[in-house]
N, C-alpha and C positions, 0 to 999 in steps of 0.2 A: 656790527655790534651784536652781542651776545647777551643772554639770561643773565650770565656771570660777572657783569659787567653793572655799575651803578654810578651812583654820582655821591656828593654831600654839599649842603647847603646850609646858609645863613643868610638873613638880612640884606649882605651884599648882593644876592640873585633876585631877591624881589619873590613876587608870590609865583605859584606854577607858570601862572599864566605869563611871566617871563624869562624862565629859564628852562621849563620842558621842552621846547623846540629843539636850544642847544644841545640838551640832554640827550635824546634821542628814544630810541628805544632800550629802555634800560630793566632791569631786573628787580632793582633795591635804590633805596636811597637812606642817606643819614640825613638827618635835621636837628641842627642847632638849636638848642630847647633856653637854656639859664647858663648863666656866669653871674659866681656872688664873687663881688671883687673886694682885694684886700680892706678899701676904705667902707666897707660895708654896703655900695652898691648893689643892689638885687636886679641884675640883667634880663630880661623876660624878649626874645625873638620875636618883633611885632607878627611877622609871618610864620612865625612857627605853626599857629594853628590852621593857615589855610593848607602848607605843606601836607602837615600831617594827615588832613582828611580829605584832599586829592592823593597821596598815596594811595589810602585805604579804597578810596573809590573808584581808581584805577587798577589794584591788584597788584600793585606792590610790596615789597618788602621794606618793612620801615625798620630805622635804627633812630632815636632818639641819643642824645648825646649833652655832656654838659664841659664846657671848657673848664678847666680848671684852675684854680689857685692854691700853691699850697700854701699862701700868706693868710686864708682862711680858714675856719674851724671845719674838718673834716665832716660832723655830723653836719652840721645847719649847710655847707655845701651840698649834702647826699639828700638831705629833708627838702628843700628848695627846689631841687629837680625831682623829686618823686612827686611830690604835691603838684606841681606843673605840668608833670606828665601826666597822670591820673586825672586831673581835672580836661588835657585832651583828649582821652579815654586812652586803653591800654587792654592791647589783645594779648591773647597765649603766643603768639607767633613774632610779635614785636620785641624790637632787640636797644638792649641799651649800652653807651658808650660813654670813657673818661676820654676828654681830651688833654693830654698832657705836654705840655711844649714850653711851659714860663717853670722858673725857678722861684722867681720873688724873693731873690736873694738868700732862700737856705741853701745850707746845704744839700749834697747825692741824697746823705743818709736821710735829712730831713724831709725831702722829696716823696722819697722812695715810701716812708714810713707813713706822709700822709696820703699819698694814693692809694699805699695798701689798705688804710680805715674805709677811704671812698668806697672803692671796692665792693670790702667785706660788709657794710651798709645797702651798696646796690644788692648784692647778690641775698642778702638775708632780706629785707623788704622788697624785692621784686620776683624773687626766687628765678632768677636767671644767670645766665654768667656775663659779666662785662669784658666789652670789649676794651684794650686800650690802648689809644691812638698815640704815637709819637713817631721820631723820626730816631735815626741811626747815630746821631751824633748824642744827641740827647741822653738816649737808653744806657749807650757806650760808658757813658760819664759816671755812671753809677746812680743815675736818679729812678730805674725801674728795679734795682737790686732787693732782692728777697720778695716780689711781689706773689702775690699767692694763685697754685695754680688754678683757679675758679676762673683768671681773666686769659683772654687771647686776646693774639698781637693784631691790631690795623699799625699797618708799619708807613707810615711815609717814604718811597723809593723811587723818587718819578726819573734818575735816570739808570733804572733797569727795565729790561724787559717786561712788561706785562704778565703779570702772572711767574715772576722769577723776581722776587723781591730778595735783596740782602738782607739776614737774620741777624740782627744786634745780640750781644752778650744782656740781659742771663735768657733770651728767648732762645728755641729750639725749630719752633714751627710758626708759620704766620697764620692765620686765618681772612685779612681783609691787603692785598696791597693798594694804594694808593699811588696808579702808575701817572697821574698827570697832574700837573697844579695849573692854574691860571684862570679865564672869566670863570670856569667852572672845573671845581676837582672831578677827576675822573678814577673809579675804585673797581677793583673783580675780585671776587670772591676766592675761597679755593674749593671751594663745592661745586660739585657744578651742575648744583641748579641752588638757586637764593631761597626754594623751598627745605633743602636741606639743609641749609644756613641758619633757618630760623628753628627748626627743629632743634638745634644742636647748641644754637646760642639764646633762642627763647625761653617760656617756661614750660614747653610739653616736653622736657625730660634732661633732669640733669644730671643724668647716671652715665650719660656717654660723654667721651672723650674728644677736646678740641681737637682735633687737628685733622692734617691730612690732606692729601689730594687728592684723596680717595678716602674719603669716609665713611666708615663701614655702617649700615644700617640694617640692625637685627630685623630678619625674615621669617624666620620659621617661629612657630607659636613659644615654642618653650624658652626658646631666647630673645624672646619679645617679656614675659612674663619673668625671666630676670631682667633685664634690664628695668623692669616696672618695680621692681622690688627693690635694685640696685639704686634707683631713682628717690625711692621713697624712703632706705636708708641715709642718704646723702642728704636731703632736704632737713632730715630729724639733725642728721647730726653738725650739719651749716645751721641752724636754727641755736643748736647747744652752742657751739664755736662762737657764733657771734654775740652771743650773752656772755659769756662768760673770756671768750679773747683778747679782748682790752683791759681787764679787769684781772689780775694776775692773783690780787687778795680774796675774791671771790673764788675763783680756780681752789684754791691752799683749802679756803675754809669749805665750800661742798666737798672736798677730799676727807677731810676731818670726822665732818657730816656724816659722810659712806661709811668713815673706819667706826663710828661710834654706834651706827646700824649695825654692822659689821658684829662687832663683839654683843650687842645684845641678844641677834639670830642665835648665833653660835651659842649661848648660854642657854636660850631658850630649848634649840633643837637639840645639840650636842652635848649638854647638861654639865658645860664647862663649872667650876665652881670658884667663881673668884669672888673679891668682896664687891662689896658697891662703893670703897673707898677704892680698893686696886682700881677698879674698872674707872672709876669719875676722875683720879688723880691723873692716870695716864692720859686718857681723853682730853681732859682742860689741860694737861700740858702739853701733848702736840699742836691741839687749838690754838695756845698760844705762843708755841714754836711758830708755828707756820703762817701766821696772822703777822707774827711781828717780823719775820723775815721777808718776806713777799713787801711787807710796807715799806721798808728800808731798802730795801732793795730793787722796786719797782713803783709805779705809781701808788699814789695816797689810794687809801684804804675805798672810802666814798662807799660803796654796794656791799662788799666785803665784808664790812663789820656788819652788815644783816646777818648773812648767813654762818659767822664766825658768832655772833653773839646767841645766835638759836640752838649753836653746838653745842655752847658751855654751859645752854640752859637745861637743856636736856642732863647733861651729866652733872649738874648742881641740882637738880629736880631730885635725882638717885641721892646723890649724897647727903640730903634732908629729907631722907624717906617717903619721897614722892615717890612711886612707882610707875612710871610710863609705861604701857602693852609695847612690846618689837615693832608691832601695826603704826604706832603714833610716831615711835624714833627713825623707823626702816621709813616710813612713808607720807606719813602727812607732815610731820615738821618740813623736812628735806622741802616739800613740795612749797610748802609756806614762805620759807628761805628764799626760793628761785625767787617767788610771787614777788614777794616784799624787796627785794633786792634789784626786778627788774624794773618796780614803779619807784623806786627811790631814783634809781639812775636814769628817768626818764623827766626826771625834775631838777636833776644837775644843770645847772645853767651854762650858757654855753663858754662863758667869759672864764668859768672853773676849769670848764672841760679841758679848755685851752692853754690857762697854764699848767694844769694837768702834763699835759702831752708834751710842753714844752719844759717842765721839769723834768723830762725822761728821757730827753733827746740827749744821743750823746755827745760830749763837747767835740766840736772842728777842731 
């Protein structure tokens, strides 16, 4: 047995103390954290926590993980396992996992569309990339389709070779095979060493790229110091993406926002000369092009109409002779807009959320 080499556990193995033996010497381990199930059961692994802190205390590489339902609401799934994890503490190096294998009777597309929330949830509140677990028949089906590339594959493959797992359609590359199943799964990495593993799938840097069987890890100073830069661009703009990615009406109306920033700079610096009717008229009517197209066209407004209604305000301020500084339109509104837009939708309840997401879904 090898570094490369792990296991993953639930309930079924009992606490260390009865499945390290079988284990062996291993590298890594997953552990089965939460399953919120369709009829609103909230799962919690009696053993998860002695797992987790004999990993730690042995010097293993931990992956946390939460089974999946997509008969559930995607956030209150991602919220349930982050609060449970956190509460068994949570290092830079620890790695998190979907387990994806039940349908729950949606559809691919329906599938597809609530692991991708999962996901984008783990990787914005944990700032790492998830892994996601399924097997080959599954994937095939179309229930991993369009998933976003933040996540790598743990592929279920137990009859190939070790370390030579079969690639499901839409994956490319694997990251975790799953070459045995039975009293205990048996997992190898494609790093090889589970120290690199955690680098690449933890949160000490998510500027590098999964994959590989050879994972390239910047050396020399200057491309150590991009990557740190490339890291910390990604983080900002997964931070933006997940605020605003779900939310298609919020997207339209910060665009609006930018374009009405936009023409007052320009006026300011470049000594454009339009009126403050031209300027307000045009403004509140893309606002409300784009507010009401996005609505109809994608999910209810909900967050949206914050930062669409700060837009129109700003350019109704103008056209009853209020005069806003560029400073207030270009920057503190916009900012206020996010603000207000991200505490509104964090008081969405979850029962909205839901039919939300299920008004969007497209029909089978």
């Amino acid at each position: 047995m090898t570094a490369r080499e792990g296991v993953d556990v639930a309930s079924f193995q009992g606490t260390p103390g009865q499945w390290r033996g079988v284990a062996g010497d291993i590298g890594f381990a997953a552990v089965k954290l939460t399953e919120l199930q369709p009829d609103g059961t909230r799962y919690v692994n009696p053993d998860a926590a002695d797992d987790w802190a004999w990993l730690r205390a042995s010097g293993k590489k931990r992956i946390a993980y939460l089974f999946g339902h997509p008969g559930t609401d995607p956030a209150d799934t991602a919220s349930f396992f982050t609060g449970t994890l956190r509460k068994l503490g949570l290092h830079e190096d620890d790695m998190v996992a979907v387990d994806l294998e039940v349908n729950d009777g949606k559809s691919p597309a329906e599938v597809a569309a609530w692991a991708s929330e999962v996901i984008g949830w783990l990787h914005h509140d944990l700032s790492r990339r998830p892994l996601l677990y399924t097997f080959i028949s599954f994937s095939e089906a179309g229930n991993c389709a369009g998933l976003p590339d933040i996540s790598s594959l743990w592929i279920a493959d137990p009859s190939s070779p070790m370390g030579s797992p079969r690639i499901p359609a839409p994956w490319e590359h694997w990251a975790i095979h799953q070459f045995s199943q039975g009293t205990i799964d048996r997992d190898f990495t494609a790093w090889h060493h589970p120290q690199q593993m955690a680098e690449h799938l933890g949160k000490a840097d998510l500027a590098r790229e999964v994959l590989t069987h050879e994972p390239r890890v910047p050396k020399h100073r200057v491309r150590k110091a991009a990557a740190a830069v490339r890291g910390a661009v990604m983080r900002t703009a997964s931070a933006g993406h997940a605020a605003v990615a779900a939310e298609p009406a919020l997207t339209a109306g910060t665009a609006a926002g930018a374009l009405s920033a936009g023409v007052a700079l320009l006026q300011h610096k470049a000594g454009l000369h339009l009126s403050v009717t031209e300027v307000s008229a045009a403004v509140t009517a893309i606002v409300a092009l784009a507010g009401t197209a996005t609505t109809i066209a994608t999910r209810p407004v909900r967050v949206g109409v914050i930062a669409t209604a700060l837009g129109t305000l700003a350019a109704a301020a103008s056209l009853f002779g209020v005069h806003l500084p560029p400073a207030v339109v270009g920057g503190e509104m916009p900012a206020a807009a996010l603000i207000a837009a991200l505490l509104v939708r964090q008081h969405v309840s979850p029962a909205a959320r839901k039919k939300a997401a299920q008004s969007s879904q497209p029909v089978p």
